[in-house]
Structures are given as structure tokens and as C-alpha cells.
N, C-alpha and C positions, 0 to 999 in steps of 0.2 A: 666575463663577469665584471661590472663596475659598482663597487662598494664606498658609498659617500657618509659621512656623516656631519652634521653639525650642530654646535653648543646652543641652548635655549638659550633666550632671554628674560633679566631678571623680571618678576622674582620666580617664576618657572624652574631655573635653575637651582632651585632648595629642593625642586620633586624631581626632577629630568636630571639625569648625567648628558643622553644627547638624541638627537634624531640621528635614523639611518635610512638606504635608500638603497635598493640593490636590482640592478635591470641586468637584462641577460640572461636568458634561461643558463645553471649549468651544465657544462657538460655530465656529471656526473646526476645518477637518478635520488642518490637517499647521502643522506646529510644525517651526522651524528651531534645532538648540541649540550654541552656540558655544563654544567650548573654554574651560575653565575651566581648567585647569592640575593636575586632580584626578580625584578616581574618587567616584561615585555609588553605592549598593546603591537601588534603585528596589522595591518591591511593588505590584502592581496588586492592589486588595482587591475591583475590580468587577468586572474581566474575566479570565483566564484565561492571559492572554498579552500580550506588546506587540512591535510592530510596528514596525519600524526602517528605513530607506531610507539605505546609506550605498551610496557609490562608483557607483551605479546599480541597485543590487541590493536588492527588500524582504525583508527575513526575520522569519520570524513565531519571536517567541522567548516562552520560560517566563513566568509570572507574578511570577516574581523573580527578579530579574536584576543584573550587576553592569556599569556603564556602566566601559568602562576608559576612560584618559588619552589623550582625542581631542586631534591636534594640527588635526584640520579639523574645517569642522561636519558635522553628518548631519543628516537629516530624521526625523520619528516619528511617526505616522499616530497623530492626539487622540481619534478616536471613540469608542476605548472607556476613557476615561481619567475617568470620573465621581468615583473616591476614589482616589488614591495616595498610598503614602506612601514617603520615603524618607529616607536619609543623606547627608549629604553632606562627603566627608571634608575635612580640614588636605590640604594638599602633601605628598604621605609619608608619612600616617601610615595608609593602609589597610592598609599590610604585613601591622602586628601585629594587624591583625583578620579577614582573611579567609585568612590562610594561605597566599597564594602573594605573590610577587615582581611589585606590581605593573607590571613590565617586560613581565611577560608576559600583562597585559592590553591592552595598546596597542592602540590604534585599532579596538578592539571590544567586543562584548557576551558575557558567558558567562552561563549559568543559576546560579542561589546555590547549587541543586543538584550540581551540578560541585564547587566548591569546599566545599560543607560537607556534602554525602550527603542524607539524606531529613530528618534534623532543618531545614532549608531549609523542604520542603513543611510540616514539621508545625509550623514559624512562623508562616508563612501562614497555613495553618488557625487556629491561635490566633490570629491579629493577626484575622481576617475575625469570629470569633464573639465578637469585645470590643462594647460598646452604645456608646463614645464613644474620640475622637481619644485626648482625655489617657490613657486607657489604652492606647490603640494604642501611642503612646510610648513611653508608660512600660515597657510588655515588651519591645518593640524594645532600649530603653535598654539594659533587664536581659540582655537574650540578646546582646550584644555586650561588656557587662560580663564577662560568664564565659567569652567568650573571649579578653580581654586577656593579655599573658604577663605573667611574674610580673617580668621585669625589663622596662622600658618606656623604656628611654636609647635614644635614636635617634644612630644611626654619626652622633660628630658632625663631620665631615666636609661632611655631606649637609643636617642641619641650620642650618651658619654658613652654606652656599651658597646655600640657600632664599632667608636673607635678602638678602644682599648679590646674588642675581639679580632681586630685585626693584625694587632701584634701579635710575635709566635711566643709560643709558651705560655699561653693567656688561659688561665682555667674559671670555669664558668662561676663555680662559689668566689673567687675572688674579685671578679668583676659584680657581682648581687651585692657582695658584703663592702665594697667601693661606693656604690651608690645608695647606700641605707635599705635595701630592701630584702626580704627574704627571697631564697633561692626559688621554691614557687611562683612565688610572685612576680618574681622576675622573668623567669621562665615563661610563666602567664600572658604577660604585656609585651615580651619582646616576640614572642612567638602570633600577636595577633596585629601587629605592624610592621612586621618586616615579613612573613609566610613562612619562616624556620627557627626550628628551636635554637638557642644559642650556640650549644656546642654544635648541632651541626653545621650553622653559619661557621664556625669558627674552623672546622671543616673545609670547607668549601673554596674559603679565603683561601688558606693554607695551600690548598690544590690550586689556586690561581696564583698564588704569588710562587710556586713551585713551576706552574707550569711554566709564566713568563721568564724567567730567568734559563730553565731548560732553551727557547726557544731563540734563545741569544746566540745561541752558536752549536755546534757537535761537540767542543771541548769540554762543556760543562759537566763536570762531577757531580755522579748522584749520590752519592755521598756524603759532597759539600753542600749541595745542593739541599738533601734531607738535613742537615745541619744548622742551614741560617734559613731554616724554613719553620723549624720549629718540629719536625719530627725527631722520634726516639734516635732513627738510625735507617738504614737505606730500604730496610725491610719493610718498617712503618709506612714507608713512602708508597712501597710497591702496590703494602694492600689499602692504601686511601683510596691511591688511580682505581686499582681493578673495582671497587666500591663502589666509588664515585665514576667515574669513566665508562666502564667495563670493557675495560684494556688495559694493558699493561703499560706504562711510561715510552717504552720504544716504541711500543704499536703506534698511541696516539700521537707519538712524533712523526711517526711514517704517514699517518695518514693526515698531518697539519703540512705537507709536504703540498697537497696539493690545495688553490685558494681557494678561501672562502671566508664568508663572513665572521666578525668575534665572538669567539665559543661556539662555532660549527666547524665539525670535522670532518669533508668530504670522505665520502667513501666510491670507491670507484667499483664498475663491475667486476672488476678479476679480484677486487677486495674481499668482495663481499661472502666469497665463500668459504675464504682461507681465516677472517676472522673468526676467533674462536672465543667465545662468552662465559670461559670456563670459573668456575667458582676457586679455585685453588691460584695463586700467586704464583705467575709465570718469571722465569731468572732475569732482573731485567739485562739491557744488551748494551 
């Protein structure tokens, strides 16, 4: 598997964190991917379609697709994943490029085609008959470029919340009552630009900045870790992951053991049967 990424160019870079680029089919068949706190546009340039398992349900969806603001993981069947390429937005800033309220992409996948008509399809097409990645890029770049608006101030409201939800111990009335607004209100607006409500962005964060530091080494105390993470205490921790993940802390480490792209968690065959999706908070290990 070869996993590339690279930084937009401005001003792109106010909606884009970065492009990625993943060839190789892997060897494993289904991929678990964990909430990122953002929205994905995905292109499959080998196959035709992709293939998603969330809630219990698989759906076979278009070749280009837009991943909305999952606050759980889902599952994505790898087999036919040989070239993709994709975006992968800032917190909030997919609004101003694909034209709707990511609010109302939560917790699912919609076609590109939906939101942006057959110029969609005839991206695709372009992006599939380029000879190399950097130019895959590079037109992706260009065809998101031309849909930027011409003013690009994000409601700053939504913007100061972003940050101060990122630090731990950050509770949601205190960030509303920070930026003058009432708690619904706030709630309202930050929940139709960024696809999650705040506490559970605040969430998800929390799970990311936990999980990176877990993944610094075997030494890492969960403990210390549920500490300067901004959890209660290690238990809090345990039942975010199983929540959020639907695994326990050691699972999802055993199984970031084997590569894969950010915020996908291979699962391998002999995995897949021994994982257990259990509702109750397993000891972690």
C-alpha cells in the first residue's frame, strides 16, 4: 500500500487540510474508519463504486462520493480500492465547497453527483485519463478552486468554537456564553457547518488527541493519557473508544498495528471474527 498526501494551495487551504492518494489494493478485505470530526470527498479512479457497511447495512454507492461528519465508525469493503484519491476537509470548511450545509450530510455518504450534477461524473472521467498522481491533484485542486465563493469569512462564531472545542475540559455552555450567543443557538449554527453537534465534536477531538499520543509508543499510560486528554479518569476513556470506535483502546491499537490510511483501521481475516462489538466496556489491556 502507498499512502501520499499533500497540502493545498492558498487560499484552498482555509477549506482543505490536504489531499491524499492511496494505490494498492490492501491486502486486508474491510477497513474500519473512525471519526474524524470532518467530511471526506473520496474518488475511486479503479472501480466504479465503493462499498460501505454502516449500522448493519452494506450500500453500494457511486464512484465519487462525499463521506459526511460520522460521529461513529463504519466499516468499507478494500477490495476494490487499488487508486483513490481524495480531500480531506478543515472542521467547517466543506460548506463553502460543495454547496450544501454539511449538517446535512451526517452520518452518511451521498454521490458528488447529488451535490454538484454530471460535472461530478465528468471529473472523474478527467481525473481517471491523467498518466500521473501530481496531475490528479493538481485538477482536483483546480475544480475546487472554481468553486470557492468569492467571500470566504467563515460565521465567526463557529470559527472561535472550533478552537477552544479542541482543548480538554472545554464544556459546550461555556464556549456559547464566550462568543455571545445562546446555547441553542449556538448548537444550531455550529451543528450546520461543521455536520456535529458541539459536544460531540468535542468528543471526537478528545478521541483523536487520545488516540495520537496512545500511538507514540506501548509505554503510554492510560491513565495519563485519560488525564491530559481531558477525561474523568481511565474508565471515561474506555467508554468514549467503545462509543466512538466500537473497540476497546487495545483492540484499536492491535488492529492500527497493521497499515493503513488516517483514521482507517485495517482489519484482517483472522480479525474479523474474534472482534467483538460488545455494548459493555471491556478491561483495557
Amino acid at each position: 500500500m502507498r499512502y501520499e498526501v499533500q497540502r493545498p494551495r492558498a487560499p484552498l487551504g482555509d477549506c482543505v487540510q490536504h489531499f491524499w492518494v492511496l494505490t494498492d489494493t490492501p491486502n486486508h478485505a474491510r477497513e474500519r474508519i473512525v471519526p474524524s470530526g470532518t467530511l471526506e470527498l473520496v474518488i475511486n479512479l479503479h472501480a466504479g463504486e465503493f462499498r460501505v457497511l454502516a449500522a448493519g447495512t452494506e450500500r453500494r454507492l457511486p464512484g465519487t462520493i462525499v463521506s459526511g461528519c460520522y460521529s461513529r465508525s463504519f466499516e468499507i469493503d478494500t477490495r476494490g480500492h487499488a487508486h483513490v484519491l481524495g480531500v480531506h476537509f478543515k472542521p467547517g470548511g466543506a460548506a463553502r465547497l460543495l454547496g450544501v450545509p454539511p449538517g446535512e450530510l451526517a452520518d452518511g455518504h451521498v454521490g458528488l453527483d447529488d451535490l454538484w450534477g454530471g460535472s461530478a461524473n465528468d471529473l472523474r472521467e478527467r481525473l481517471c485519463a491523467l498518466p500521473t498522481d501530481r496531475l490528479r491533484v493538481g485538477l482536483l485542486e483546480q475544480a475546487l478552486m472554481t468553486r470557492l465563493p468569492g467571500d470566504l469569512a467563515w460565521r465567526p462564531a463557529v470559527k472561535a468554537a472550533l478552537i477552544q472545542l479542541d482543548q480538554p475540559g472545554i464544556e459546550v455552555g461555556q464556549v456559547a456564553r464566550s462568543i455571545g450567543l445562546s446555547r441553542r443557538r449556538f448548537i444550531q449554527i455550529f451543528t450546520e457547518d461543521v455536520g456535529m453537534a458541539p459536544k460531540r465534536y468535542a468528543m471526537v477531538r478528545r478521541f483523536q488527541r487520545a488516540l495520537a499520543i496512545a500511538l507514540q509508543g506501548p509505554s503510554a499510560s492510560w491513565a495519563r493519557i485519560a488525564v491530559d486528554c481531558g477525561y474523568f479518569d481511565q474508565a471515561h476513556l474506555c467508554r468514549d473508544w467503545q462509543e466512538i470506535a466500537g473497540v476497546s483502546p487495545a483492540a484499536l491499537l492491535r488492529l492500527r498495528g497493521i497499515p493503513a490510511k488516517d483514521n482507517h483501521v485495517a482489519i484482517a481475516d483472522e480479525q474479523v471474527k474474534s472482534i467483538q462489538y460488545a455494548s459493555s466496556v471491556p478491561r483495557v489491556e
